[in-house]
C-alpha positions as a Python dict, from the first residue, in 0.01 Angstrom:
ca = {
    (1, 'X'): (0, 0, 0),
    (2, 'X'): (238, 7, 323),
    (3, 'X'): (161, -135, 606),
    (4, 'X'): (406, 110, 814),
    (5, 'X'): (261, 268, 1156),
    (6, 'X'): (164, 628, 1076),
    (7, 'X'): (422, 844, 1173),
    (8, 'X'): (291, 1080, 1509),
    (9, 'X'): (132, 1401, 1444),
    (10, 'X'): (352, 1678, 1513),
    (11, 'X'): (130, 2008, 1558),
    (12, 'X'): (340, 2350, 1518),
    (13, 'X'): (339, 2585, 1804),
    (14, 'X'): (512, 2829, 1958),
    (15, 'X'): (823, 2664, 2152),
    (16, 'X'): (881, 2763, 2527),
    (17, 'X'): (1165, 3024, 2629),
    (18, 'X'): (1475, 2859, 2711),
    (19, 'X'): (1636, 3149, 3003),
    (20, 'X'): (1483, 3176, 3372),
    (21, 'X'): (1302, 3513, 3344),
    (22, 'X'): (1407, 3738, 3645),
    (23, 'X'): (1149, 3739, 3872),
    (24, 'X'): (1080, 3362, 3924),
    (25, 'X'): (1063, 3230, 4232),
    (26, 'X'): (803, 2946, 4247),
    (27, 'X'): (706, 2871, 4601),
    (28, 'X'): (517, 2546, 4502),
    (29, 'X'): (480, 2260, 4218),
    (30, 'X'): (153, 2163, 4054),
    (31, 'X'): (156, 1834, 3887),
    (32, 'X'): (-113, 1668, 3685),
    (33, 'X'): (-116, 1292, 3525),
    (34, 'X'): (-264, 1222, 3206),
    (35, 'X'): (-440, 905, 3195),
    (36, 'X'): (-644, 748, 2876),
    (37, 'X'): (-1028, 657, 2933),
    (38, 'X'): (-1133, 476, 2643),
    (39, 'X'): (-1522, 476, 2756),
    (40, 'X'): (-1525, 850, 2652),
    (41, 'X'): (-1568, 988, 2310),
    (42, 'X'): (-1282, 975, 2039),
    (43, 'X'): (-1080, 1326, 2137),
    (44, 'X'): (-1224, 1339, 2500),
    (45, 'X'): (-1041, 1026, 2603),
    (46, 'X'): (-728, 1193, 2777),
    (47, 'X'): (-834, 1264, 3088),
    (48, 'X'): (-607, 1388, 3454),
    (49, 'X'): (-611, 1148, 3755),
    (50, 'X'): (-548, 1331, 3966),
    (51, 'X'): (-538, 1680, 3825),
    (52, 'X'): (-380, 2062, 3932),
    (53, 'X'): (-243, 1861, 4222),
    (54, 'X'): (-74, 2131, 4459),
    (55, 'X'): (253, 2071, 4657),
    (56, 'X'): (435, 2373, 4846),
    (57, 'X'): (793, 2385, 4841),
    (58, 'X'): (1003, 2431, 4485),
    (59, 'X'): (1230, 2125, 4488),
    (60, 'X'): (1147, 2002, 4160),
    (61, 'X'): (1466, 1807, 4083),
    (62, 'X'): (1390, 1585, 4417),
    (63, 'X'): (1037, 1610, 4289),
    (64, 'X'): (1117, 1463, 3952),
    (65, 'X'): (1351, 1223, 4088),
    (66, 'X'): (1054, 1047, 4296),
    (67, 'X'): (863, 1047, 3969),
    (68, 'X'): (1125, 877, 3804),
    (69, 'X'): (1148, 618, 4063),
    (70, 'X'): (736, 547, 4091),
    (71, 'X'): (729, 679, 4441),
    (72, 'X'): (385, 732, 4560),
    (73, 'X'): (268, 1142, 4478),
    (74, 'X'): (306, 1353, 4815),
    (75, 'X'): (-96, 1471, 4946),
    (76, 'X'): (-187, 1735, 4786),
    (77, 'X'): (-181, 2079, 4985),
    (78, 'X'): (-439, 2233, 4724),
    (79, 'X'): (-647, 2166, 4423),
    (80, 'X'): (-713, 2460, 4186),
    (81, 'X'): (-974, 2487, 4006),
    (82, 'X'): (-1116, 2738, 3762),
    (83, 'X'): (-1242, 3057, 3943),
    (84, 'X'): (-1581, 3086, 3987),
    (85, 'X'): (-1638, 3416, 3767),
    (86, 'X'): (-1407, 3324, 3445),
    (87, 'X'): (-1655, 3301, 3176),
    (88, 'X'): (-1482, 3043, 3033),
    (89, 'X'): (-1598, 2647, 2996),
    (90, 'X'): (-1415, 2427, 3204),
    (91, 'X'): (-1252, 2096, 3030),
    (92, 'X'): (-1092, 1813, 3199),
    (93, 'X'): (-785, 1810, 3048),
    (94, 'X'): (-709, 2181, 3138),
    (95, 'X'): (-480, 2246, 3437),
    (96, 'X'): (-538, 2549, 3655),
    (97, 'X'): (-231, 2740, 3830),
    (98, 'X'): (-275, 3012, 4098),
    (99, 'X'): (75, 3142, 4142),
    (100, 'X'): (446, 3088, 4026),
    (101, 'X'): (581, 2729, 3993),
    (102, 'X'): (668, 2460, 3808),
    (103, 'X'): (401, 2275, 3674),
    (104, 'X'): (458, 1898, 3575),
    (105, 'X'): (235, 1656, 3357),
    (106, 'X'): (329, 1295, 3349),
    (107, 'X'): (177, 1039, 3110),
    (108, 'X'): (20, 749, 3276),
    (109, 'X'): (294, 466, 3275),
    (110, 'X'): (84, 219, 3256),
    (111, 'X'): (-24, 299, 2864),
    (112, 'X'): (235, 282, 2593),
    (113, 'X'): (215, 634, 2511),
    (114, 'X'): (478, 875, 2512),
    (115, 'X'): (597, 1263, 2450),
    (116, 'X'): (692, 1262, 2023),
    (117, 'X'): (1057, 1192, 2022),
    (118, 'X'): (1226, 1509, 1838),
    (119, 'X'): (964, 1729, 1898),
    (120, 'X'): (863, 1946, 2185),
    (121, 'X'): (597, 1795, 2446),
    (122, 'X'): (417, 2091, 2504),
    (123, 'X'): (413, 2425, 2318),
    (124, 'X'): (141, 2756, 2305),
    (125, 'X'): (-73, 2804, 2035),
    (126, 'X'): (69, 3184, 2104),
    (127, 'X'): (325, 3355, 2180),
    (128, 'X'): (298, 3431, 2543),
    (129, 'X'): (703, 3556, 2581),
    (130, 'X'): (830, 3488, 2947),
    (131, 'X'): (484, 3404, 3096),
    (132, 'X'): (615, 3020, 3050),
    (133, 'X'): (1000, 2905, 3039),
    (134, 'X'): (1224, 2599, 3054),
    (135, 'X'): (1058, 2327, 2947),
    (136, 'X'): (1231, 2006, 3046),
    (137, 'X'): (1179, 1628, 2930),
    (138, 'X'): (1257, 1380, 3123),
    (139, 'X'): (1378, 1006, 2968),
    (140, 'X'): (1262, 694, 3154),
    (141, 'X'): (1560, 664, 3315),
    (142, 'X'): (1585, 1012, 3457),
    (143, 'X'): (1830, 1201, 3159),
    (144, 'X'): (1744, 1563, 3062),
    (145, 'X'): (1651, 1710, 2779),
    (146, 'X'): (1594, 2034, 2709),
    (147, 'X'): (1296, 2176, 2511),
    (148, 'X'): (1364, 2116, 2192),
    (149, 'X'): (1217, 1730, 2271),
    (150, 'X'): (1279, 1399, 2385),
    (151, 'X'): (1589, 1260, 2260),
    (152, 'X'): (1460, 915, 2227),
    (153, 'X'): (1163, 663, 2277),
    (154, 'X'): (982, 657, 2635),
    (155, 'X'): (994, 1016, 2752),
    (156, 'X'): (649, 1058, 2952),
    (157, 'X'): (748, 1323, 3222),
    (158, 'X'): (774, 1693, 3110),
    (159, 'X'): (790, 1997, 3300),
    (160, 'X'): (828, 2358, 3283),
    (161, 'X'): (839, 2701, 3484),
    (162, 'X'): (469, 2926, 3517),
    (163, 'X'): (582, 3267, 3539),
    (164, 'X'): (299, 3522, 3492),
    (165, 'X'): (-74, 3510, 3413),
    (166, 'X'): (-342, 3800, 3448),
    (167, 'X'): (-661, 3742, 3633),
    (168, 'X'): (-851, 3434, 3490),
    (169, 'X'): (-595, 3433, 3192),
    (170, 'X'): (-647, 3158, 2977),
    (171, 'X'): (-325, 2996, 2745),
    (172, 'X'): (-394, 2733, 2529),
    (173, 'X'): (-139, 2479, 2475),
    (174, 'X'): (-36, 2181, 2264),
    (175, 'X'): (61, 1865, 2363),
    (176, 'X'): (304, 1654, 2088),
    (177, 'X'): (208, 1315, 2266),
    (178, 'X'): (262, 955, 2027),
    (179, 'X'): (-77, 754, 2150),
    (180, 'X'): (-18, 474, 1875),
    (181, 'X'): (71, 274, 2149),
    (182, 'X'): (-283, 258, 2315),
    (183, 'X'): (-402, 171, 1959),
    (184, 'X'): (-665, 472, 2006),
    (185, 'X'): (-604, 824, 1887),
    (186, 'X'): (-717, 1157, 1989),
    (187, 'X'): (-702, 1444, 1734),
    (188, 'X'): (-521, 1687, 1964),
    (189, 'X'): (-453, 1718, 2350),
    (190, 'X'): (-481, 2097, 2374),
    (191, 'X'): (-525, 2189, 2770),
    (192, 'X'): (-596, 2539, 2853),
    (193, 'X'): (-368, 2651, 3150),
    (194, 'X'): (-548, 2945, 3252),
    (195, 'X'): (-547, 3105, 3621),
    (196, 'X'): (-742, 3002, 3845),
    (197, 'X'): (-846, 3389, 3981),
    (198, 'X'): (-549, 3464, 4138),
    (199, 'X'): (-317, 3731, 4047),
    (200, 'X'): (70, 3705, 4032),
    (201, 'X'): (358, 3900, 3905),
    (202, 'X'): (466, 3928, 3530),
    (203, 'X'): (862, 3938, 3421),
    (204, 'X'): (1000, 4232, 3416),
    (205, 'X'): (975, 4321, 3018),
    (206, 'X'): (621, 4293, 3125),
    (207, 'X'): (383, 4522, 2846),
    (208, 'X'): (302, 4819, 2953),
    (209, 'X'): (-61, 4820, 2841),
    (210, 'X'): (-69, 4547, 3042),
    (211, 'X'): (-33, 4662, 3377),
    (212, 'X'): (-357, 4656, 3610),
    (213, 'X'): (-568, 4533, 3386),
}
């Protein structure tokens, strides 16, 4: 019998776009920090602080490079939440976006957890096309690297471009996150990142059947 660490989970999804679509042009950056509460129950226990956190203006490199450094996290202008008329329950985990950006999610530093090395941080369960694009990780010491995954241990910044939901749209994602350091496991962290009522443009190779609904 070994007594090797199990190796991280790595749960299949559908991988981000890699090109800018078009008609992008985020006007703000919601970021959210995963932190792990181990007084809730096994697969509840990863849990934002602070969540859908809301900051106008698009500079994410300069907002990324303040991460990196452990700067303290500009007051938020907003915080979304889900709209009151979408149907749908409303988990913690789930981050809520109301208009194009970037959205960020971070890893609490203070756990050793991190985003599966080789492996994308964050996929959809779906394919969603252009509606999401870019995804970026981001190594401890501020390196790159593009979706495909971290390129090595102690990646726990990620982010990515939101280009296009409908009206209370819900996406469910998948995060590829290594908690063997916390020595507590969750069986998936699967936000939804739905709308949070608003409305905002699709790409351009948008569906037809699509359009006003």
């Amino acid at each position: 019998m070994s007594n090797e660490p199990e190796a991280p989970k790595i749960v299949p999804g559908v991988e981000l776009p890699k090109d800018r679509p078009f008609e992008f042009t985020p006007s703000e950056i919601v970021y959210t920090c995963y932190t792990y509460d181990r007084t809730r129950p096994e697969g509840e226990r990863v849990v934002p602080n602070p969540g859908s956190h809301v900051m106008h203006g698009a500079d994410i490199d300069a907002f990324i490079a303040a991460r990196v450094k452990g700067r303290p996290l500009p007051p938020a202008d907003a915080v979304y939440r889900q709209a009151g008329d979408d149907p749908a329950q409303e988990r913690p985990i789930n981050i809520f976006v109301s208009e194009q950006c970037w959205l960020v999610i971070e890893l609490d530093p203070s756990e050793k957890w991190q985003f599966t090395p080789g492996a994308p941080g964050i996929t959809t369960s779906t394919d969603h096309k252009a509606a999401n694009w870019g995804l970026m990780h981001v190594m401890s010491d501020g390196t790159i690297a593009d979706g495909k995954g971290p390129t090595r241990d102690g990646c726990r910044l990620i982010y990515f471009g939101v280009n296009a939901r409908r009206t209370n749209e819900h996406q469910r994602f998948i995060c590829n996150i290594d908690l063997s350091g916390v020595g507590l496991t969750d069986l998936l962290v699967d936000p939804d990142i739905p709308n949070d009522g608003g409305r905002f443009p699709f790409p351009l190779d948008r569906d037809p059947s699509l359009e006003d609904a």
